[in-house]
C-alpha positions as CSV (number, residue, x, y, z in Angstrom):
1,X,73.5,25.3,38.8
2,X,70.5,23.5,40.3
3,X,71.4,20.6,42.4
4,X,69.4,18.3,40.5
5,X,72.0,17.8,37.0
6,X,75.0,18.5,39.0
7,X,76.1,14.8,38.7
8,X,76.0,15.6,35.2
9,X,78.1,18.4,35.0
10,X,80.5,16.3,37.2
11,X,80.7,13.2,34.9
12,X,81.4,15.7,32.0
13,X,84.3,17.2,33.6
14,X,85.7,13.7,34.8
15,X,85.7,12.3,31.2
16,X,87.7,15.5,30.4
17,X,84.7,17.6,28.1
18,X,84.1,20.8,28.3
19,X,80.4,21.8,27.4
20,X,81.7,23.6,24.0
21,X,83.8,20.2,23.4
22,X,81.1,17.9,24.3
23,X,78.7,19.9,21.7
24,X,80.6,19.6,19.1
25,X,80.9,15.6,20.0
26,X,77.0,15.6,19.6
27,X,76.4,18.1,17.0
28,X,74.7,20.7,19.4
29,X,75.8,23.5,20.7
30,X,77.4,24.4,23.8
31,X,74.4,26.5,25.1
32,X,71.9,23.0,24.8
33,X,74.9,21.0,27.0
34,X,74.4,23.8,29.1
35,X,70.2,23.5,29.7
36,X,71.0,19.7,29.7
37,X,73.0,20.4,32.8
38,X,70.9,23.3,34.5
39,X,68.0,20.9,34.3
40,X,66.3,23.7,31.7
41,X,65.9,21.1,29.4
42,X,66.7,17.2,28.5
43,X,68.3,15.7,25.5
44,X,66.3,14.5,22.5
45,X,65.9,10.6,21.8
46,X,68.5,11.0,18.9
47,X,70.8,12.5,21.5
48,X,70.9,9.9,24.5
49,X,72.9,7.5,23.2
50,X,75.8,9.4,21.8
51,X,75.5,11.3,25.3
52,X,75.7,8.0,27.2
53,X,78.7,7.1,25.1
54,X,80.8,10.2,25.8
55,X,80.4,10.1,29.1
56,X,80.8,6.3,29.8
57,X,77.8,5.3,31.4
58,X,75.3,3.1,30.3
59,X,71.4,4.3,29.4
60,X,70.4,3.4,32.8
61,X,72.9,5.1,34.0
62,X,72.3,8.5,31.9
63,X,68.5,8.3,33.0
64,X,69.7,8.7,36.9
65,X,71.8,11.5,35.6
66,X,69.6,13.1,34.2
67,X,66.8,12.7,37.1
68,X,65.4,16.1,38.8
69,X,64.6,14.3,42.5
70,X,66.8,17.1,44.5
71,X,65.7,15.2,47.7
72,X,67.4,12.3,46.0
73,X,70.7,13.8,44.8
74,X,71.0,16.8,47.3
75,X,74.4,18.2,47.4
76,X,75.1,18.7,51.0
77,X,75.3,16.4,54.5
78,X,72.0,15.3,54.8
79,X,70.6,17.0,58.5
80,X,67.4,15.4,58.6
81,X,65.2,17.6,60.3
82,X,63.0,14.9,61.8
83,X,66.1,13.2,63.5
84,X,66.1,14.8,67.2
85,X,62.0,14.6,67.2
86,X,62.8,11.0,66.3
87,X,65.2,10.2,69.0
88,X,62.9,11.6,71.7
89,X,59.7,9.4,70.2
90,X,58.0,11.4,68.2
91,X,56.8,9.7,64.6
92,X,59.1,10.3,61.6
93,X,56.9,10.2,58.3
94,X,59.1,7.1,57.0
95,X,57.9,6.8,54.1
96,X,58.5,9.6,52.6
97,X,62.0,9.4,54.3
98,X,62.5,6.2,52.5
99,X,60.8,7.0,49.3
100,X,63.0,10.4,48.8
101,X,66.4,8.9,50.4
102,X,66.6,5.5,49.4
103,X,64.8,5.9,45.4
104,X,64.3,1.8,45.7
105,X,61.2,0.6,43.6
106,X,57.7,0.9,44.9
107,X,57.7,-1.8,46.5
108,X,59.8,-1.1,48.7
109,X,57.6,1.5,50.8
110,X,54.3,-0.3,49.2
111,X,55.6,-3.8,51.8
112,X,55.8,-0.8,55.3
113,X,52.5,-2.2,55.9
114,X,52.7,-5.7,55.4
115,X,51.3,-7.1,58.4
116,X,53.6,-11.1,57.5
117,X,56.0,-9.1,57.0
118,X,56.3,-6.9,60.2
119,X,55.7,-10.6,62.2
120,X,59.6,-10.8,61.3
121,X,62.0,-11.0,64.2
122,X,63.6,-7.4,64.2
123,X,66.7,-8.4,66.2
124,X,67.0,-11.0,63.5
125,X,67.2,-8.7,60.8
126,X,69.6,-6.5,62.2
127,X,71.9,-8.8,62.8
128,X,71.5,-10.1,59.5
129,X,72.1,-7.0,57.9
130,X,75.0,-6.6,59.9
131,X,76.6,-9.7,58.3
132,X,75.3,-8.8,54.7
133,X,77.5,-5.2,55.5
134,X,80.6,-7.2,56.7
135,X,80.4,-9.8,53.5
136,X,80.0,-7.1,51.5
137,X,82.7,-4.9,52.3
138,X,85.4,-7.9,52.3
139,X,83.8,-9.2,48.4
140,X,84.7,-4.9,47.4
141,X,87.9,-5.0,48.6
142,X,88.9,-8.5,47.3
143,X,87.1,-7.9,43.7
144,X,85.3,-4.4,43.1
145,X,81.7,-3.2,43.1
146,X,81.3,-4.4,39.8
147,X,79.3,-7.3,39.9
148,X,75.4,-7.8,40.5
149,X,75.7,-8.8,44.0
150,X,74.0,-5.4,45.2
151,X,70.7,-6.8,43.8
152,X,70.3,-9.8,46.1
153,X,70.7,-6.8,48.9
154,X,68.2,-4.2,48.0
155,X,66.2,-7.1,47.8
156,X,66.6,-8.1,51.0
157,X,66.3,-4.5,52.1
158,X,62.6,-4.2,50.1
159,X,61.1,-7.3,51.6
160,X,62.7,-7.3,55.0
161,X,64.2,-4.5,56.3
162,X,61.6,-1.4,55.2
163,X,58.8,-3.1,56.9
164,X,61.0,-3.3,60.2
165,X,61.6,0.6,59.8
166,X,58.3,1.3,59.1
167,X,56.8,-0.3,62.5
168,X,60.0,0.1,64.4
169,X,59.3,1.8,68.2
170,X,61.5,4.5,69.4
171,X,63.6,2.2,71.5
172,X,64.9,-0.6,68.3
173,X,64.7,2.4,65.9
174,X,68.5,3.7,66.8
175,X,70.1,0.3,65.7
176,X,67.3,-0.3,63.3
177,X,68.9,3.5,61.6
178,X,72.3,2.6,62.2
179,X,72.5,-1.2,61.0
180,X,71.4,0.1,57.7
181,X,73.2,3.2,57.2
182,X,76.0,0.7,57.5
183,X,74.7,-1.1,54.8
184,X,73.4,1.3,52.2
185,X,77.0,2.7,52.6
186,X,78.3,-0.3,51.7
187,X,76.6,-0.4,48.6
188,X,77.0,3.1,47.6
189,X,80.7,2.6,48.0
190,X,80.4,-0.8,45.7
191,X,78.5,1.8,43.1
192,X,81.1,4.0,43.4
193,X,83.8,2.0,42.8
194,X,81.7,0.6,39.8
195,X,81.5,3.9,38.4
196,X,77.8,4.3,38.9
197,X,78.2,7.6,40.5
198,X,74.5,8.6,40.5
199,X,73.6,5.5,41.6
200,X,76.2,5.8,44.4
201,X,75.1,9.7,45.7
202,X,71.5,8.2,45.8
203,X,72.6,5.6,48.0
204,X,75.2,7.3,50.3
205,X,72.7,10.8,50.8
206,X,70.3,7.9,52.6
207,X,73.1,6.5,54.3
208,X,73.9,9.9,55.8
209,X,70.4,11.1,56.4
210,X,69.7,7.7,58.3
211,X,73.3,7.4,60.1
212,X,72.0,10.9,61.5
213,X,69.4,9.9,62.1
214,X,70.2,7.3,64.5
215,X,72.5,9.8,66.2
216,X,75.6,8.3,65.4
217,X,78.3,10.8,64.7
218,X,81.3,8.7,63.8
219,X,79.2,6.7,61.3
220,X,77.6,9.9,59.8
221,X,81.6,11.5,59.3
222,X,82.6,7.9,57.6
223,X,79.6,8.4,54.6
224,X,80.3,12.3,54.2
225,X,83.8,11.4,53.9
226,X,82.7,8.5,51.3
227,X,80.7,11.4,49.3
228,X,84.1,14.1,49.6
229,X,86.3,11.2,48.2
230,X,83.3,10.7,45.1
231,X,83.8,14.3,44.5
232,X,87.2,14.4,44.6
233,X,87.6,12.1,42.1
234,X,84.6,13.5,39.6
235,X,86.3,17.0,39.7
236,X,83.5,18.4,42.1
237,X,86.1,20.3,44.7
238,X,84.4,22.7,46.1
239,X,81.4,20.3,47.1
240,X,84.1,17.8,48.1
241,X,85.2,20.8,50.6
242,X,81.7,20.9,52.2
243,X,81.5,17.9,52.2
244,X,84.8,16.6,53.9
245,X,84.6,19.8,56.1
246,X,80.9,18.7,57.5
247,X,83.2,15.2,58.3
248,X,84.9,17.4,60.5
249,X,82.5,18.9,63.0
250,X,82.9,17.7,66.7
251,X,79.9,15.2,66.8
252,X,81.0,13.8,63.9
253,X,85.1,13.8,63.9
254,X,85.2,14.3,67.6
255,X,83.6,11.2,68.7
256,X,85.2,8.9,66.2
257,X,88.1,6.2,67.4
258,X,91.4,7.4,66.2
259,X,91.5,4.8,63.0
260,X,88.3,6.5,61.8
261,X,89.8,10.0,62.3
262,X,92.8,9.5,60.5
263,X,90.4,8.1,57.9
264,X,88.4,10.9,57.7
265,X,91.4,13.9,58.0
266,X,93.5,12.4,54.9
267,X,90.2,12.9,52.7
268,X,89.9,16.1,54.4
269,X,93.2,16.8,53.3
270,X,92.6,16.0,49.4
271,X,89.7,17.8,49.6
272,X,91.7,20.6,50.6
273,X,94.7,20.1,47.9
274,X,92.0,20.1,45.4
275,X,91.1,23.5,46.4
276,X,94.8,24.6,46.5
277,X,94.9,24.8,50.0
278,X,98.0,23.1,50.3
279,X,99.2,24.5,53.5
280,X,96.3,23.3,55.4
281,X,96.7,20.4,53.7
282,X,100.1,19.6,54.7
283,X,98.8,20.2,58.4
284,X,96.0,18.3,58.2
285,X,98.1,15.0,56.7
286,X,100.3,15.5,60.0
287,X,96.9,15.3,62.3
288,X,96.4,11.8,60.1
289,X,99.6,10.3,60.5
290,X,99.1,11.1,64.7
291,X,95.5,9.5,64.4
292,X,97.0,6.7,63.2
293,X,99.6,6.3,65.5
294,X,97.3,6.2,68.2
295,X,95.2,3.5,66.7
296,X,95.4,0.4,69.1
297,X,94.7,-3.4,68.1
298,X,93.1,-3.1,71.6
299,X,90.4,-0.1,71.2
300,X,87.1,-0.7,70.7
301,X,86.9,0.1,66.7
302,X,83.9,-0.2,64.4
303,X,83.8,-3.0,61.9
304,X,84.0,-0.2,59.0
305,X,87.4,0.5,59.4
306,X,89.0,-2.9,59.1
307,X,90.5,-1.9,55.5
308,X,92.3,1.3,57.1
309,X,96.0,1.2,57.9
310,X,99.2,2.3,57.1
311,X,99.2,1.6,53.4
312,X,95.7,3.3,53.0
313,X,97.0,6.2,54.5
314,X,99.9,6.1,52.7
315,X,97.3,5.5,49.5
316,X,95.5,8.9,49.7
317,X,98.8,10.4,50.9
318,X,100.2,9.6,47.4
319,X,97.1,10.5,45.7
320,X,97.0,13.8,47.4
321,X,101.1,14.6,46.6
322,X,100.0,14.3,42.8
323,X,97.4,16.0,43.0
324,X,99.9,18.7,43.8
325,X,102.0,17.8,41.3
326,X,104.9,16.5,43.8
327,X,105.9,13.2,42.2
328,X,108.5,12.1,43.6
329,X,106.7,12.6,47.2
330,X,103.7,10.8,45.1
331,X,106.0,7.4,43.9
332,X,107.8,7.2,47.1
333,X,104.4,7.1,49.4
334,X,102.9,4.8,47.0
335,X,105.6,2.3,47.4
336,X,105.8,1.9,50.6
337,X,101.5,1.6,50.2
338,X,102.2,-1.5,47.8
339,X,104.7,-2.9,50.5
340,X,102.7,-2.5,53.4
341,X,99.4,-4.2,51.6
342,X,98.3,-7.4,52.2
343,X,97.6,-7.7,48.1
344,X,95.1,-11.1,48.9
345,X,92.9,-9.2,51.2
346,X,92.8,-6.1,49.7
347,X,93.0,-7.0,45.9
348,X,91.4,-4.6,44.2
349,X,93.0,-1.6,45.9
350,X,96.2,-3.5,45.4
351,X,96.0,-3.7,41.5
352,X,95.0,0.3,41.7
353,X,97.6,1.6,43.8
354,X,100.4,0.0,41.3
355,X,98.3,1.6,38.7
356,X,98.1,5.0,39.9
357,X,102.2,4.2,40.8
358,X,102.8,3.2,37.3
359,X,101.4,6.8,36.1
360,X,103.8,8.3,39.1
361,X,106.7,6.9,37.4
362,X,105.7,7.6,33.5
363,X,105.3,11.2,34.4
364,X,108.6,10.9,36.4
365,X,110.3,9.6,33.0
366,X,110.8,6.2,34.2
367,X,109.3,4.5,31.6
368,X,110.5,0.9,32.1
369,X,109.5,1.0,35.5
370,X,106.0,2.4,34.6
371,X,105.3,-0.4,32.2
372,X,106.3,-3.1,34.6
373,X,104.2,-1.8,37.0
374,X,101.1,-1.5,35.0
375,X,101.7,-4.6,33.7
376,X,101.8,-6.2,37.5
377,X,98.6,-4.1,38.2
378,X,97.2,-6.0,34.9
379,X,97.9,-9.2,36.6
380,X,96.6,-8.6,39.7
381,X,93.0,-7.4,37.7
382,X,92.2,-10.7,37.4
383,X,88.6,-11.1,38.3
384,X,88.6,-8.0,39.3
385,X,85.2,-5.9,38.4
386,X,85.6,-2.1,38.9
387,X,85.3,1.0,37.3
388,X,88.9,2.7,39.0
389,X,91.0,-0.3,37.9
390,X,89.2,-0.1,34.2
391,X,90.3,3.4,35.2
392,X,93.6,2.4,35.2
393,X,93.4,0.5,32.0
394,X,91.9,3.5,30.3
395,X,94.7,5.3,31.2
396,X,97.5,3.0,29.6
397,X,95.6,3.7,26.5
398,X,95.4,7.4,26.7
399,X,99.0,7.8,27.6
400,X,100.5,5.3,25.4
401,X,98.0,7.2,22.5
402,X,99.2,10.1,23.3
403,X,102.5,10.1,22.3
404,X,102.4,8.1,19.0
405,X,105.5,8.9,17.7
406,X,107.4,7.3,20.4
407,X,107.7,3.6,20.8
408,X,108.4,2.0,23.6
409,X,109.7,-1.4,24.2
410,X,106.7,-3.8,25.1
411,X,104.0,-0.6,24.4
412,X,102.1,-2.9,21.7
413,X,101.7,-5.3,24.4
414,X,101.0,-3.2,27.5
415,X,98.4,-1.9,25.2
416,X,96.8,-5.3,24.1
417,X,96.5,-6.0,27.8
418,X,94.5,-3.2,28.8
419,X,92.2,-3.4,26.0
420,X,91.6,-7.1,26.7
421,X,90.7,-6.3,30.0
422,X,88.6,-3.3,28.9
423,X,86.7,-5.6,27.0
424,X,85.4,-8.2,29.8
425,X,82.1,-7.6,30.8
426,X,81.8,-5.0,33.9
């Protein structure tokens, strides 16, 4: 399939369709889902919306799905070929780099020759971005990517920072690169965890290509591990694989601090799981745990990995352990996640991990136990804005509908809840 619709293929699968199934949805038939997807063809104006619908996104959305800018949804780590010539001074054509990576409005390359605007202090805007990166990482974690706060940002990033990288010399351009890799990462992961997939993989393939190519390894293995865990979750394994493996390599992996490597094996390792490779897997968890272990409070570590400890690990440990259908591994690791948390910094993962326990524990047969965690994980939503923990919601739905001849104790409720928070705007 041609890299260009393969977001769409991926956001059918997650919401469960197959392209016969979501034909019939739309009265067409399974061959036009199939030119949709292959990029062959696009769907008629009658057709949007219901497609929008069925696959939960909004027309904005759909539009970025259906996009054919391979440079701006390419499948694979980003190498930029420019990146070594850039590092030993010769010119890198920026604006095409930015106008394919980035996809930010006209503007944004239109301002590289600004002549007020390159009179800004560049030091200044680094370390400016720099704080914007660590606010915005701490707001995600306390309340989800679900909020407009990304558009104050790439407005910074079209009237301040392009004209810095446009006219930056060989010697700032490094931590020019690197400052706002950091960034666009950030707000690819806040897209991601609003859902916005497409608009995520646009923004975390121009994290990548600049995090190469300002030559820094670790930073580069932290966003292709971000793009593994995207696919993971849309059903994409075997680009999750290249992905998470390209995490791997020894400039990337090899150079990391241990907190970042641990990080960076346990996606590796659900990457693997969902390509049944279960024994490497189980390995590769082990190298995890070790990493962790030998994280220090006194080592040097990168601001990006303030939110990874034990009860992250144990997080995508769990995750992985269901994948594989070992639930009782699966309820027991996220436990001890929800123990180890500190729920009023990290709210939002909080509220999810006693979702995705809750599910654990229904699947387990203990239902009382389910609903009073999903119910907890309701409470903790409060404020909350993001596409996993309406995830979560969506899911006490489906699994309550799904068995309607059973009724549980306090169903009608648990139900009532998740709908209302369904219904809040997102």
């Amino acid at each position: 399939m041609p890299q260009q619709r393969r977001l769409l293929s991926a956001r059918r699968k997650a919401r469960g369709f197959t392209q016969e199934s979501l034909g019939a949805r739309l009265r067409v038939a399974s061959v036009t889902v199939r030119r949709w997807e292959s990029g062959t063809a696009s769907p008629q104006p009658d057709k949007r919306h219901p497609l929008a619908t069925a696959l939960g996104v909004s027309m904005d959305e759909l539009d970025v799905l259906l996009e054919t800018n391979p440079q701006a949804n390419s499948s694979v780590a980003p190498e930029v070929t420019s990146a070594s010539a850039s590092r030993e001074g010769a010119p890198v054509n920026r604006r095409d780099f930015l106008a394919a990576g980035v996809g930010f409005s006209s503007s944004f390359v239109g301002l590289a020759h600004d002549d007020s605007a390159q009179s800004n202090d560049r030091s200044n805007v680094i370390e400016i971005v720099r704080d914007l990166t660590v606010t915005y990482s701490a707001h995600e974690q306390r309340h989800g990517g679900g909020n407009q706060a990304r558009v104050a940002v790439e407005h910074y990033l079209q009237t301040q920072v392009a004209p810095q990288l446009a006219s930056a010399s060989s010697s700032a351009r490094q931590d020019m690169f690197r400052a706002v890799a950091e960034l666009l990462y950030v707000i690819g992961w806040m897209s991601y965890d609003a859902s916005e997939h497409a608009v995520a993989d646009r923004y975390l393939t121009s994290a990548a290509r600049m995090a190469h190519e300002a030559g820094d390894g670790p930073l580069e293995a932290h966003i292709l591990r971000a793009m593994a865990h995207q696919a993971i979750d849309l059903g994409d394994r075997t680009r999750a694989l290249g992905l998470a493996r390209r995490s791997m390599t020894p400039g990337r992996y090899g150079r990391a601090c241990p907190r970042e490597r641990a990080l960076i094996q346990v996606i590796y390792a659900r990457a693997l799981i969902a390509n049944d490779e279960h024994t490497a897997a189980a390995r590769t968890l082990l190298h995890a745990e070790s990493d962790l272990r030998n994280a220090s409070p006194s080592q040097e570590e990168p601001q990006r990995v303030f939110f990874f400890g034990e009860a992250s690990l144990s997080h995508e440990t769990a995750c992985g352990l269901r994948d594989m259908g070992d639930f009782t591994g699966a309820a027991k690791h996220f436990a001890h996640s929800v123990r180890t948390r500190n729920a009023e910094r990290f709210t939002r993962t909080h509220a999810l991990t006693l979702g995705l326990q809750a599910d654990v524990e229904f699947r387990r047969g203990n239902v009382e136990e389910a609903f009073s965690m999903w119910n907890t994980s309701l409470d903790s939503m409060h404020g909350i804005r993001s596409g996993r923990t309406r995830n979560v919601a969506s899911n006490i739905l489906t699994t309550l509908n799904s068995q309607p001849t059973i009724k549980y104790p306090g169903s009608s409720e648990l139900a009532e809840r998740a709908d209302l928070y369904l219904s809040l705007p997102h």
